[in-house]
PyMOL Python script that loads the backbone (N, CA, C, O; Angstrom):
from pymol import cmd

cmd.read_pdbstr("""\
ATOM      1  N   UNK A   1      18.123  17.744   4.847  1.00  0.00           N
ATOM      2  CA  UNK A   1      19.364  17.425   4.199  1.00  0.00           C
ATOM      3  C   UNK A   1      19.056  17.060   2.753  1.00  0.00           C
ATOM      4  O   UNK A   1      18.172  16.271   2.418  1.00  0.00           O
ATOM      5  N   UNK A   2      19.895  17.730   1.909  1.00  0.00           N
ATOM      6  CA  UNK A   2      19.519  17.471   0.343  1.00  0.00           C
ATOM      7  C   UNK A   2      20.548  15.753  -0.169  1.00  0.00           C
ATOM      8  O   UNK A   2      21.548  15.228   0.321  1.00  0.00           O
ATOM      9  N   UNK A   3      19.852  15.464  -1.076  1.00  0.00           N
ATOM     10  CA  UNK A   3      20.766  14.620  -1.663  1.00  0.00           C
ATOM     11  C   UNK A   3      21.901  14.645  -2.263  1.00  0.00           C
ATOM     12  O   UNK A   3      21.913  15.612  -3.025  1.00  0.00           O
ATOM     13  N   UNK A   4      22.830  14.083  -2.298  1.00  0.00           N
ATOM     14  CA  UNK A   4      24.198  14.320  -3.071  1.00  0.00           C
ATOM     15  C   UNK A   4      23.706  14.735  -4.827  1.00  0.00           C
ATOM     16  O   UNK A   4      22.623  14.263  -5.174  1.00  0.00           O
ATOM     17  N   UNK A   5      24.328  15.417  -5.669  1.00  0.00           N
ATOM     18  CA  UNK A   5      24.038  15.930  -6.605  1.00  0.00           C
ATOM     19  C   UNK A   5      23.922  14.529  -7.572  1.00  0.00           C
ATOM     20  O   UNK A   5      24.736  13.622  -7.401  1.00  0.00           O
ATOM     21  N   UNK A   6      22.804  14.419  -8.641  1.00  0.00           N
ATOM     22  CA  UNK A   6      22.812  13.250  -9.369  1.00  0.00           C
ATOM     23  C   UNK A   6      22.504  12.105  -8.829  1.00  0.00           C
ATOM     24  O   UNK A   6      22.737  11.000  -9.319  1.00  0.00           O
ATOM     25  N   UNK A   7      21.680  12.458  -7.242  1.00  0.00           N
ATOM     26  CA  UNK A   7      21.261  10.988  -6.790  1.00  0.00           C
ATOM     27  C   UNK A   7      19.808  11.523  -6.124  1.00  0.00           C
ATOM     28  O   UNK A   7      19.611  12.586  -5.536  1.00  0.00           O
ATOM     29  N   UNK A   8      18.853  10.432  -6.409  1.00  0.00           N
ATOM     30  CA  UNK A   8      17.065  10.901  -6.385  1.00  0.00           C
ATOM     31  C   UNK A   8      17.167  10.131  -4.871  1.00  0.00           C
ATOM     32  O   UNK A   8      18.060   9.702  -4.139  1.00  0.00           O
ATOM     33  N   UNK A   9      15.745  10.225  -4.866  1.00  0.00           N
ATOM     34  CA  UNK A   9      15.340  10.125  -3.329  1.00  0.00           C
ATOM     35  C   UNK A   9      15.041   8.711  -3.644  1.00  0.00           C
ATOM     36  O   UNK A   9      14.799   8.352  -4.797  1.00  0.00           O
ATOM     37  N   UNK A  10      15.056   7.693  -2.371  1.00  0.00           N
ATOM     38  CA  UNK A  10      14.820   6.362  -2.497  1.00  0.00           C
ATOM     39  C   UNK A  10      13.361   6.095  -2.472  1.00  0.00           C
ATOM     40  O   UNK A  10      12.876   5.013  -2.802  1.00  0.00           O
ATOM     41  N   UNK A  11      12.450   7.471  -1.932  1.00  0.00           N
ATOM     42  CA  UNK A  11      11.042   7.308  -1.833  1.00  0.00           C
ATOM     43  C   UNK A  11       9.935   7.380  -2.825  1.00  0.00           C
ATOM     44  O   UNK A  11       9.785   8.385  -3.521  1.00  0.00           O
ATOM     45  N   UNK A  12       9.410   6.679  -2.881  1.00  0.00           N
ATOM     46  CA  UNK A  12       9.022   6.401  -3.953  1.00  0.00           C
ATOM     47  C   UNK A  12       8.032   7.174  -4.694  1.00  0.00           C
ATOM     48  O   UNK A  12       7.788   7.285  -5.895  1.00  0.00           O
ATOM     49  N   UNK A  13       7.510   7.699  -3.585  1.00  0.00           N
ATOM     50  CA  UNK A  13       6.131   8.835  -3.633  1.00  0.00           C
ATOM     51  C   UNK A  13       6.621  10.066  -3.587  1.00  0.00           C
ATOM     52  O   UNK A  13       5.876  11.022  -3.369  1.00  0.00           O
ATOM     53  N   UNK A  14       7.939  10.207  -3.785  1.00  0.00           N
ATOM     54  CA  UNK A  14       8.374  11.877  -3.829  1.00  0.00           C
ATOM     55  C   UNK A  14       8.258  12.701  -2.337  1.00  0.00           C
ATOM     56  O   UNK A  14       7.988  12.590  -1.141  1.00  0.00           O
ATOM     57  N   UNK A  15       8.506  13.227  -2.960  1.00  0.00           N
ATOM     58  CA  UNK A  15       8.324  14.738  -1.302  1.00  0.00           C
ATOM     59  C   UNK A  15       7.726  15.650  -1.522  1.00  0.00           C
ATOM     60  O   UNK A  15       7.840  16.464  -0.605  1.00  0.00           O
ATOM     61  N   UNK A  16       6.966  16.049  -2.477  1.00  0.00           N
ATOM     62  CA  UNK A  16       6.305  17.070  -2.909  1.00  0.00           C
ATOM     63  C   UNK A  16       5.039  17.460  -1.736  1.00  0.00           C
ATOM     64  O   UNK A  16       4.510  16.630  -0.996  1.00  0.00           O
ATOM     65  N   UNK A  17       4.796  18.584  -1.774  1.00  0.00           N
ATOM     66  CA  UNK A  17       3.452  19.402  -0.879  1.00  0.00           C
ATOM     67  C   UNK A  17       2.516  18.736  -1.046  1.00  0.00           C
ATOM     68  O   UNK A  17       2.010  18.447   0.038  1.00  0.00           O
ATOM     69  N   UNK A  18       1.926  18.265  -1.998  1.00  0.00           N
ATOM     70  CA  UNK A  18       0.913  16.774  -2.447  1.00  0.00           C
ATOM     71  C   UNK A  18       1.147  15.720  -1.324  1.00  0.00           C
ATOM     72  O   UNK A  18       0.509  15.628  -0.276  1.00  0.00           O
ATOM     73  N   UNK A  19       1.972  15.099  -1.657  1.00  0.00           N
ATOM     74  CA  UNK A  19       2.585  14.041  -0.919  1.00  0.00           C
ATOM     75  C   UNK A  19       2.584  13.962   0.690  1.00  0.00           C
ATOM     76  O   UNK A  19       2.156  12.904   1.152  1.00  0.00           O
ATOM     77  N   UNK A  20       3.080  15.110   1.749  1.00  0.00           N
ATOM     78  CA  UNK A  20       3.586  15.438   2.238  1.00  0.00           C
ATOM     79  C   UNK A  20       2.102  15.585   3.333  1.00  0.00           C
ATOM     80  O   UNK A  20       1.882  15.085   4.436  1.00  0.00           O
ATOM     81  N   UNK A  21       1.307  16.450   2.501  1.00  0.00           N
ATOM     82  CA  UNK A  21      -0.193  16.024   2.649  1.00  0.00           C
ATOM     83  C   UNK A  21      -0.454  14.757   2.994  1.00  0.00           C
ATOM     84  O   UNK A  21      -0.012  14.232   4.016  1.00  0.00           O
ATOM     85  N   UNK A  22      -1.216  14.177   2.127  1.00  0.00           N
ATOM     86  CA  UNK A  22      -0.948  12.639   1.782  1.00  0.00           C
ATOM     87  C   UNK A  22      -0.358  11.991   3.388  1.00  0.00           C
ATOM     88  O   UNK A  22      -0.811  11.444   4.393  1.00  0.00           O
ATOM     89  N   UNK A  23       0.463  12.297   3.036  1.00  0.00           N
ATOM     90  CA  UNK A  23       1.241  11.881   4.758  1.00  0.00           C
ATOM     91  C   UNK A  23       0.414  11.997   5.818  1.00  0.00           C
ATOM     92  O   UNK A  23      -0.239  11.181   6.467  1.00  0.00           O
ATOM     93  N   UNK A  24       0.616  13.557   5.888  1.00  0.00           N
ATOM     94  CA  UNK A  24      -0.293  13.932   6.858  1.00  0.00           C
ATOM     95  C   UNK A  24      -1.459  13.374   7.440  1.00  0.00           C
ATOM     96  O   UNK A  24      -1.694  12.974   8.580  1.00  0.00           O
ATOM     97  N   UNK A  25      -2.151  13.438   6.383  1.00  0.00           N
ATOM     98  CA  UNK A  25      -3.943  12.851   6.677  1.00  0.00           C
ATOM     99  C   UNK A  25      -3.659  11.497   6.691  1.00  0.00           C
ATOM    100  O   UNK A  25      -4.507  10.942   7.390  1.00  0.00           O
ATOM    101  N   UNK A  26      -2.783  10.632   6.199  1.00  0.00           N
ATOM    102  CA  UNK A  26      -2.727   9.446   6.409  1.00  0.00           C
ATOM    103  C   UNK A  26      -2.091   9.174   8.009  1.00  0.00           C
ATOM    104  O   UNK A  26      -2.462   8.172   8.620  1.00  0.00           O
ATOM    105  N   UNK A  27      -1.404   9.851   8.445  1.00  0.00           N
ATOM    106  CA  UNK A  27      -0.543   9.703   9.797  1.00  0.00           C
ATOM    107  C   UNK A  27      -1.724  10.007  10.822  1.00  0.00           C
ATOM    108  O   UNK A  27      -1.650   9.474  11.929  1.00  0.00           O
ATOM    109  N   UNK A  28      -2.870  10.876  10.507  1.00  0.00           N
ATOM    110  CA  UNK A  28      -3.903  11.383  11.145  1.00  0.00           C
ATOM    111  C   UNK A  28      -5.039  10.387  11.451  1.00  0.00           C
ATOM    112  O   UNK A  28      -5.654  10.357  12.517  1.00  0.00           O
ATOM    113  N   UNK A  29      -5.262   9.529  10.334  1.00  0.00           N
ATOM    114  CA  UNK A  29      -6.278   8.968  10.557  1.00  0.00           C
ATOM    115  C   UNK A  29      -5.954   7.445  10.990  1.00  0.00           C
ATOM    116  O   UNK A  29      -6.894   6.668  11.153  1.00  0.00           O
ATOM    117  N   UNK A  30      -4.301   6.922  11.219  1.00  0.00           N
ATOM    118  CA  UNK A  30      -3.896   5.454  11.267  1.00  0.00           C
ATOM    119  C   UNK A  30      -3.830   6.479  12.976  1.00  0.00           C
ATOM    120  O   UNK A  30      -4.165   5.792  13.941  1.00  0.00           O
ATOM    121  N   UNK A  31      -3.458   7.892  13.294  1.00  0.00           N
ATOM    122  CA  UNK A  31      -3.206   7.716  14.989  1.00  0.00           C
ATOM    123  C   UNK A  31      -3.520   7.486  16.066  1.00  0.00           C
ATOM    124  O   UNK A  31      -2.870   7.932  17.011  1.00  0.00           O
ATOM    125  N   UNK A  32      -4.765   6.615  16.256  1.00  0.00           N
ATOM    126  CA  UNK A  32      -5.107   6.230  17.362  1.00  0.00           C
ATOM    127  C   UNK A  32      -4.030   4.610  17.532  1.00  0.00           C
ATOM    128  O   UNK A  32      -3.321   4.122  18.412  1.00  0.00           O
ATOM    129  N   UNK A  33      -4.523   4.173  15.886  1.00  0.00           N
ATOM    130  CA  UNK A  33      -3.392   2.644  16.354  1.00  0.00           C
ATOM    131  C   UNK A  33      -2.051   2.914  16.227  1.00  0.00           C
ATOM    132  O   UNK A  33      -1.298   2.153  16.834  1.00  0.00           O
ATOM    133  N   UNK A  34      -1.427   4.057  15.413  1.00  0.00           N
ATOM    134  CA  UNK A  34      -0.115   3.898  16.580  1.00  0.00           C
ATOM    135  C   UNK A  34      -0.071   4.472  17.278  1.00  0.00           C
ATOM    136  O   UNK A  34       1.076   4.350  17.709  1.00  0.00           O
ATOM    137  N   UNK A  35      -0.584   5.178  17.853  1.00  0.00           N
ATOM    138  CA  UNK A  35      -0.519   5.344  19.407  1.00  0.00           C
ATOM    139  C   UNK A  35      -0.480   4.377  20.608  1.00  0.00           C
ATOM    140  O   UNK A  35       0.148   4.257  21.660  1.00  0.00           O
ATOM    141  N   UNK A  36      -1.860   3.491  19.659  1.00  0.00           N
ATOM    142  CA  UNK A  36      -1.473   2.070  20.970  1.00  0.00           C
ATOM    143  C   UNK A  36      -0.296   1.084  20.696  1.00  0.00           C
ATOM    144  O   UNK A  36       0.156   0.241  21.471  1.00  0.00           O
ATOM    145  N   UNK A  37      -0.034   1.274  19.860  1.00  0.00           N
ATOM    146  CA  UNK A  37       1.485   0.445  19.224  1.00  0.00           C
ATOM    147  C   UNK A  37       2.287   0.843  20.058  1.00  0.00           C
ATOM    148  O   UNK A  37       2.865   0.094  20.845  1.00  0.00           O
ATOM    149  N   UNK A  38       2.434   2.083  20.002  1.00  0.00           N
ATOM    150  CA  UNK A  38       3.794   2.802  20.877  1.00  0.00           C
ATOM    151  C   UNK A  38       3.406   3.167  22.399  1.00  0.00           C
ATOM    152  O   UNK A  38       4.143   3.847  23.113  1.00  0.00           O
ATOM    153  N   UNK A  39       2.251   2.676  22.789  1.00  0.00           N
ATOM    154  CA  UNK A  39       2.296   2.181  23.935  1.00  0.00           C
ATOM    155  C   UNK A  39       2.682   0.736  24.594  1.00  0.00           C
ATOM    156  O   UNK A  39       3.372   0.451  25.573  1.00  0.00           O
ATOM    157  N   UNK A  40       1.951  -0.062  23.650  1.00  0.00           N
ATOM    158  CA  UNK A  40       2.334  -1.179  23.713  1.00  0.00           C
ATOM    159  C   UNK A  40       4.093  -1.658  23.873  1.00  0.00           C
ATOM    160  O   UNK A  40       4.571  -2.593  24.515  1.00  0.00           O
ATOM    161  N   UNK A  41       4.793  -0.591  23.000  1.00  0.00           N
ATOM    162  CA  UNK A  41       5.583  -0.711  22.298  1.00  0.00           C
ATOM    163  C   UNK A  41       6.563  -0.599  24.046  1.00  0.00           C
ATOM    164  O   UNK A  41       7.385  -1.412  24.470  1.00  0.00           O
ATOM    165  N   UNK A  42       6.048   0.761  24.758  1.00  0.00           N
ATOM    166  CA  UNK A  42       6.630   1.028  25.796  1.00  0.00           C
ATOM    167  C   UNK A  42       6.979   2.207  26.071  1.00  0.00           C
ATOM    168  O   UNK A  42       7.219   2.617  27.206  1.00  0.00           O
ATOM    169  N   UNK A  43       7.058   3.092  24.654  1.00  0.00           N
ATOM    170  CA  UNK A  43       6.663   4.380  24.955  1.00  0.00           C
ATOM    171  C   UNK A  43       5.997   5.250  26.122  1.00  0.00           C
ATOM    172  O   UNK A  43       4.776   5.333  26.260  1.00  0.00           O
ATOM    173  N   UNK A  44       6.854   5.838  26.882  1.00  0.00           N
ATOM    174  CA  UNK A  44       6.263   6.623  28.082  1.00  0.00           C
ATOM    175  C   UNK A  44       6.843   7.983  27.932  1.00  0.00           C
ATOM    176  O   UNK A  44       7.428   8.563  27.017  1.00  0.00           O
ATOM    177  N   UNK A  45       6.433   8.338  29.315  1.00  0.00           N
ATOM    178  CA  UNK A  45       7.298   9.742  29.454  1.00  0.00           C
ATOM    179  C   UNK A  45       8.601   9.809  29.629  1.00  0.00           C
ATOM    180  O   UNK A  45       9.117   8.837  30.180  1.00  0.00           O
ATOM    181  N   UNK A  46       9.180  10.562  29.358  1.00  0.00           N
ATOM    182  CA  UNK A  46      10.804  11.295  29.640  1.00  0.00           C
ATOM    183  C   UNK A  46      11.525  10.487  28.971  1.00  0.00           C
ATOM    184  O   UNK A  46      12.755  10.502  29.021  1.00  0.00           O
ATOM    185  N   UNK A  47      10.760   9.590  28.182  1.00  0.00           N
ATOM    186  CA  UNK A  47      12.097   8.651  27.002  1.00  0.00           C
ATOM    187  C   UNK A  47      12.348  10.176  25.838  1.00  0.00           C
ATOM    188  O   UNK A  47      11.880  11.298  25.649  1.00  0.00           O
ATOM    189  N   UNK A  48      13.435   9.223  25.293  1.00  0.00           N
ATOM    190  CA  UNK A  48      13.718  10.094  24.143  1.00  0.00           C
ATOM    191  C   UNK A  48      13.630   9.051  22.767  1.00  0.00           C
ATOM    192  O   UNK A  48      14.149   7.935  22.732  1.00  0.00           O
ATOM    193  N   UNK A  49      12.956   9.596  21.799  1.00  0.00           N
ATOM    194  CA  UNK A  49      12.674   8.930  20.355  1.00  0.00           C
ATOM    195  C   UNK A  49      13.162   9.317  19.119  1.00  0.00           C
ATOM    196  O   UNK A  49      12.905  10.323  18.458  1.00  0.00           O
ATOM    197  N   UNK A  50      13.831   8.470  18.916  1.00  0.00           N
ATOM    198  CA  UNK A  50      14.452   9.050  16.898  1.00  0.00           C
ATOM    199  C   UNK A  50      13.430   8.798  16.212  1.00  0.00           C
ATOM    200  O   UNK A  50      13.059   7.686  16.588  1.00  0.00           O
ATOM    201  N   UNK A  51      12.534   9.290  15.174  1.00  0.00           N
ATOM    202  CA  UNK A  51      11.786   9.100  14.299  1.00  0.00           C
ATOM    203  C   UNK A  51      12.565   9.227  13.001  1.00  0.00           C
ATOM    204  O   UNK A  51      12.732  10.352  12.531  1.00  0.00           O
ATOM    205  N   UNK A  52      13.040   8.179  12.402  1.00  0.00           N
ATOM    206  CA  UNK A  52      13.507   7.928  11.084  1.00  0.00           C
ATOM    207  C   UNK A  52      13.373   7.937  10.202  1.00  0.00           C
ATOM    208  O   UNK A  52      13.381   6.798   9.736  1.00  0.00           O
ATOM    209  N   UNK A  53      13.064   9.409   8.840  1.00  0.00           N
ATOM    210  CA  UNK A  53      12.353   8.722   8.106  1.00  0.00           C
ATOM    211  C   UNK A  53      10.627   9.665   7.941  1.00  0.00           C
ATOM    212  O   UNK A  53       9.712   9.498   7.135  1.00  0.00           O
ATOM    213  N   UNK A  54      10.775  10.580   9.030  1.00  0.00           N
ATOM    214  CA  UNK A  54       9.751  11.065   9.625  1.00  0.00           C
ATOM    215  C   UNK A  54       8.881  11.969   8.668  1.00  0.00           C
ATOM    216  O   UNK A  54       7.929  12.473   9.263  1.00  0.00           O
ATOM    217  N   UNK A  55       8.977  12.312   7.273  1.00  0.00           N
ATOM    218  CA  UNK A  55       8.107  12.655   6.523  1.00  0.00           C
ATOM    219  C   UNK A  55       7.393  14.206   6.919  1.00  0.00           C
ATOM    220  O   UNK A  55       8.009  15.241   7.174  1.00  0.00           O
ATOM    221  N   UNK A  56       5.810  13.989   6.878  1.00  0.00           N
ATOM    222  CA  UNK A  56       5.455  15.254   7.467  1.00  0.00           C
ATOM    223  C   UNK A  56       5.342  15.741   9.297  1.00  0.00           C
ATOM    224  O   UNK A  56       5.138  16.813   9.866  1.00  0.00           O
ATOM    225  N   UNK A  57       5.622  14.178   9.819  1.00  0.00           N
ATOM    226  CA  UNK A  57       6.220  14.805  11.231  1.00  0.00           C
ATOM    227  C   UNK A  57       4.905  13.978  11.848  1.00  0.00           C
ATOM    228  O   UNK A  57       4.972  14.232  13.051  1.00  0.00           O
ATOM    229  N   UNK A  58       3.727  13.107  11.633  1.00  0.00           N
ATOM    230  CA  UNK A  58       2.477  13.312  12.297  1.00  0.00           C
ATOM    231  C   UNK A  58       3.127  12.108  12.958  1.00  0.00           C
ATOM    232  O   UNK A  58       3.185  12.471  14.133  1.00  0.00           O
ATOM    233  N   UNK A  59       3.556  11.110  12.906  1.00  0.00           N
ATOM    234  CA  UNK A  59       3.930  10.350  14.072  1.00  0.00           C
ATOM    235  C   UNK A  59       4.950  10.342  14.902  1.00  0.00           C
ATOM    236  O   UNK A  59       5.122   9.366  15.631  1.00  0.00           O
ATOM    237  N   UNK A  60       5.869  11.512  14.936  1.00  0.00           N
ATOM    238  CA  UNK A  60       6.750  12.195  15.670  1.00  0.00           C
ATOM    239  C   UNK A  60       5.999  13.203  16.605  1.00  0.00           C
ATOM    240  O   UNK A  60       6.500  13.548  17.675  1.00  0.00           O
ATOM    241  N   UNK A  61       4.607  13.734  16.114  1.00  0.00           N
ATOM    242  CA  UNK A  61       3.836  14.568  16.884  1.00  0.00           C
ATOM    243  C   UNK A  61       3.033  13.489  18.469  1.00  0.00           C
ATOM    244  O   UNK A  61       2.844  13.638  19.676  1.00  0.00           O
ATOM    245  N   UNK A  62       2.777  12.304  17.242  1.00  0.00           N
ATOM    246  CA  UNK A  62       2.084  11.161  18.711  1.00  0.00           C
ATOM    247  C   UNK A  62       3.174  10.967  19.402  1.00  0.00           C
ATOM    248  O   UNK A  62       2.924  11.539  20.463  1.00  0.00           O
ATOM    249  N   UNK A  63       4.418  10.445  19.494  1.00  0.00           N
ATOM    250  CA  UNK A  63       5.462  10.406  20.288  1.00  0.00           C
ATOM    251  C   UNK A  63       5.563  11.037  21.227  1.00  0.00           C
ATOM    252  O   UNK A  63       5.603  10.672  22.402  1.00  0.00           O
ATOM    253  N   UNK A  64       5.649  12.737  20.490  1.00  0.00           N
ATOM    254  CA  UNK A  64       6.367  13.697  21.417  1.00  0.00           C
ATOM    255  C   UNK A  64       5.005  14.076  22.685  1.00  0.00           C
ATOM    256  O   UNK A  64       5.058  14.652  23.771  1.00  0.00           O
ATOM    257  N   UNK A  65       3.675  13.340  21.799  1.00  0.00           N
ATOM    258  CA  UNK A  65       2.614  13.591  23.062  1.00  0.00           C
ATOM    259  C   UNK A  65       2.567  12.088  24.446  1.00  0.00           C
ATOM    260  O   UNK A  65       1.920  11.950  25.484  1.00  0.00           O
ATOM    261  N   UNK A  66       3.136  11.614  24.057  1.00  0.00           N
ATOM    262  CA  UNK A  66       3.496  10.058  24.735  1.00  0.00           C
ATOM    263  C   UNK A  66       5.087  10.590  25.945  1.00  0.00           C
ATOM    264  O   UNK A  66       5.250  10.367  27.145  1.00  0.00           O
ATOM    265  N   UNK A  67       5.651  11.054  25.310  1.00  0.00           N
ATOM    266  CA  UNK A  67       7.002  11.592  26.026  1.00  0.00           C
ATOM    267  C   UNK A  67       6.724  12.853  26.788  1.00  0.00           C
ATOM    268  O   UNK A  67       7.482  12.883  27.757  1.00  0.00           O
ATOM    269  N   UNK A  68       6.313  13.410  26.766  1.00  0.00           N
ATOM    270  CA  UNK A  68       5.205  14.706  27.316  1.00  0.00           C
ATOM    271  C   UNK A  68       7.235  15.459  27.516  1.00  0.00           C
ATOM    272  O   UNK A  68       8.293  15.063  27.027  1.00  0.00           O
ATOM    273  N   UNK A  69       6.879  16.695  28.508  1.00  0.00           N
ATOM    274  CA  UNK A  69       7.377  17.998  28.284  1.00  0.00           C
ATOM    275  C   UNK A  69       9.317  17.066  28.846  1.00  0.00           C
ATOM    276  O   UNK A  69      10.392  17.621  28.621  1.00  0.00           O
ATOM    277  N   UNK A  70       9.229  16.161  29.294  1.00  0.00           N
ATOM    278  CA  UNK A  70      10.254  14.954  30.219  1.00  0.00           C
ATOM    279  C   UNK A  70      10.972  14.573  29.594  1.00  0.00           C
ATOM    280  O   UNK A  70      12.147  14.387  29.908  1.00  0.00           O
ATOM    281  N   UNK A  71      10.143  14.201  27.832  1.00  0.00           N
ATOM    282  CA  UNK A  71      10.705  13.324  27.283  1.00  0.00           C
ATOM    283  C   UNK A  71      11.238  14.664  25.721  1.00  0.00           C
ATOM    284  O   UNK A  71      10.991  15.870  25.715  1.00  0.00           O
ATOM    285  N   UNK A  72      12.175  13.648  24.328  1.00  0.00           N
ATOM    286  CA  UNK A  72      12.898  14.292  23.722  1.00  0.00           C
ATOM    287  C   UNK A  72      12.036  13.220  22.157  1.00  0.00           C
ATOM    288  O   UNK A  72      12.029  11.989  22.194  1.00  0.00           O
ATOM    289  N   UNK A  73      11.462  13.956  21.055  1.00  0.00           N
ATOM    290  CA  UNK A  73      11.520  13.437  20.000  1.00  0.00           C
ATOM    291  C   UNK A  73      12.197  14.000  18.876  1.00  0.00           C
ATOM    292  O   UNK A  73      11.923  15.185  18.686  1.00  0.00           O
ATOM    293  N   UNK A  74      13.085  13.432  17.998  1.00  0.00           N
ATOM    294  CA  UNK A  74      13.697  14.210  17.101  1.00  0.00           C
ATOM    295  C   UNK A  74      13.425  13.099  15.934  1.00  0.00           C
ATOM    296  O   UNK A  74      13.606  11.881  15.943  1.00  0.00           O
ATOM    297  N   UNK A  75      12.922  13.981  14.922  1.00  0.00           N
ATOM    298  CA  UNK A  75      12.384  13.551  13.444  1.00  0.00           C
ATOM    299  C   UNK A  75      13.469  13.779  12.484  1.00  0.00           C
ATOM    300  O   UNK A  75      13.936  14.907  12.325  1.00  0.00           O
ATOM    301  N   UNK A  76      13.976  12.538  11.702  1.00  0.00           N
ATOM    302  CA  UNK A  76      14.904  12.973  10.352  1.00  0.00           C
ATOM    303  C   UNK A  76      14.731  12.615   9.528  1.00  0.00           C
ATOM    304  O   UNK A  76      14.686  11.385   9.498  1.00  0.00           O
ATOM    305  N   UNK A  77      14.548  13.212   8.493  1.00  0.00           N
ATOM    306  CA  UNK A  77      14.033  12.883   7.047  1.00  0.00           C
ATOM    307  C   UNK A  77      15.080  13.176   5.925  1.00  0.00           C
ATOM    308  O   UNK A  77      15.651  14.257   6.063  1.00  0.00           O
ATOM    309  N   UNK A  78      15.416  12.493   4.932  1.00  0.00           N
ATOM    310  CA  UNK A  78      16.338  13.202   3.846  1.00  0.00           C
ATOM    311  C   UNK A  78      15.757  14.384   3.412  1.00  0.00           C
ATOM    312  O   UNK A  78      16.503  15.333   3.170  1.00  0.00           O
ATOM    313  N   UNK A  79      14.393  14.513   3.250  1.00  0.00           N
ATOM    314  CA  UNK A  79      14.478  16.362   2.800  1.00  0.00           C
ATOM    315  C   UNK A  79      13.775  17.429   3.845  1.00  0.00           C
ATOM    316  O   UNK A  79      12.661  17.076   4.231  1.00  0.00           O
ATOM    317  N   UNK A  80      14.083  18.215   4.165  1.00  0.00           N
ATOM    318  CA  UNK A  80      13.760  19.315   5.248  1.00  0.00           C
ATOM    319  C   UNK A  80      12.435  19.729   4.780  1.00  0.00           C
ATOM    320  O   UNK A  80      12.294  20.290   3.693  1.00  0.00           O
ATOM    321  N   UNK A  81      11.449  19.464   5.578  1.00  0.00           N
ATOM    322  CA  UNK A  81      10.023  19.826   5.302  1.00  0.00           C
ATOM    323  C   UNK A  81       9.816  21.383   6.253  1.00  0.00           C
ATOM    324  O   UNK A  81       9.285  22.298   5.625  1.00  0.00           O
ATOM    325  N   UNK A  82      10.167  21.624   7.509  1.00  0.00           N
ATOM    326  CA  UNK A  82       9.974  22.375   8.378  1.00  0.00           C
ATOM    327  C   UNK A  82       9.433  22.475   9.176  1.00  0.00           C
ATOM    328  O   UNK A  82       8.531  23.298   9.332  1.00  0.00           O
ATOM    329  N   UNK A  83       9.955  21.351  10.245  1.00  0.00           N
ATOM    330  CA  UNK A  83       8.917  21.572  11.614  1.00  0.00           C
ATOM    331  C   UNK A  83       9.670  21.670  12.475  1.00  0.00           C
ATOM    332  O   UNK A  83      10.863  21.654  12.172  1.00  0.00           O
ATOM    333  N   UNK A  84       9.386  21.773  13.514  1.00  0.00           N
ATOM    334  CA  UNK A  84      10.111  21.425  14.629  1.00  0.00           C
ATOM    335  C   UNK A  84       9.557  21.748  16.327  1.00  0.00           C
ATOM    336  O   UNK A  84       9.427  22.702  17.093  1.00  0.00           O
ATOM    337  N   UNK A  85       9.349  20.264  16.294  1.00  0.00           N
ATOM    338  CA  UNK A  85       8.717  19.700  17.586  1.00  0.00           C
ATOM    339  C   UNK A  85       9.517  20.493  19.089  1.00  0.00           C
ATOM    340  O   UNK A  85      10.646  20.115  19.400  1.00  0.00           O
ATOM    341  N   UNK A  86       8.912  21.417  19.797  1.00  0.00           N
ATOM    342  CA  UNK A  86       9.359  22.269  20.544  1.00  0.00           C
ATOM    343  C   UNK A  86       9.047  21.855  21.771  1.00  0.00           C
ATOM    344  O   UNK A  86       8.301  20.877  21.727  1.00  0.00           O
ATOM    345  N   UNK A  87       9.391  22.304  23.151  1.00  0.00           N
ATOM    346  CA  UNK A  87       8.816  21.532  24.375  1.00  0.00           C
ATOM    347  C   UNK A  87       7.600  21.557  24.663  1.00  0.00           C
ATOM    348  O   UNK A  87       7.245  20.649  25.415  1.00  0.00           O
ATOM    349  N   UNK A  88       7.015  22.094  24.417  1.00  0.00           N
ATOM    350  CA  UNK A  88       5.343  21.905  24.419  1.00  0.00           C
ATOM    351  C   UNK A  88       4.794  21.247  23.271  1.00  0.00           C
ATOM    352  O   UNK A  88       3.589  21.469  23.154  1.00  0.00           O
ATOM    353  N   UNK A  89       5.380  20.365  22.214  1.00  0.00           N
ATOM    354  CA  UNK A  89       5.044  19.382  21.533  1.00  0.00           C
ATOM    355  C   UNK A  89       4.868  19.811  20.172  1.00  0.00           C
ATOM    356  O   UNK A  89       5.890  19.626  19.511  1.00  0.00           O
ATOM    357  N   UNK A  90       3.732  20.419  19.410  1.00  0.00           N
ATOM    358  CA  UNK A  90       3.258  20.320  17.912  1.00  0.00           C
ATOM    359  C   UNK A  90       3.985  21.778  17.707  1.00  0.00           C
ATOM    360  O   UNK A  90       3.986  22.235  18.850  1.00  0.00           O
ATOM    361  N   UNK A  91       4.477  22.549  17.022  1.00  0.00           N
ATOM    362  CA  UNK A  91       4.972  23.862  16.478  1.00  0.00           C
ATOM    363  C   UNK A  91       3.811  24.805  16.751  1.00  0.00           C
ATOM    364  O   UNK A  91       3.887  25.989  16.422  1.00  0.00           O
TER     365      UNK A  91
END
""", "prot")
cmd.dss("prot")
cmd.show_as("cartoon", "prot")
cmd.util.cbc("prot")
cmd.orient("prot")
């Protein structure tokens, strides 16, 4: 979803392919602890999860592996990066 015309993104680091990166490898290398977070948290199978906010998607990917084929994760971000988490999990 784009922004209304004449209004910037609230993020601070942009959205750019740089960035987005950035994300990535950062979502990659924090995922073992949230993984146990969102176990802790209560995260199981066949729940369903909003990821808010969800950037390049890498902690919507641990989710949707926590919720397995049972469960539902849906990622929303103000700008459309292009993924989309399918029933067998990563694209």
């Amino acid at each position: 979803m784009e922004a209304p015309a004449g209004r910037q993104s609230l993020y601070a680091l942009g959205h750019s392919e740089q960035e987005l990166q950035r994300l990535s490898h950062q979502g990659q290398a924090f995922g073992p602890y949230t993984c146990q977070l969102f176990e802790q948290a209560g995260i199981s199978r066949a729940m369903r999860v909003l990821d808010v906010g969800c950037g390049s998607g890498e902690v919507a990917f641990l989710a949707a592996d926590l919720v397995g084929l049972s469960g539902e994760v849906v990622g929303a971000d103000e700008k459309r990066i292009g993924f989309l988490i399918g029933p067998a999990g990563r694209p």
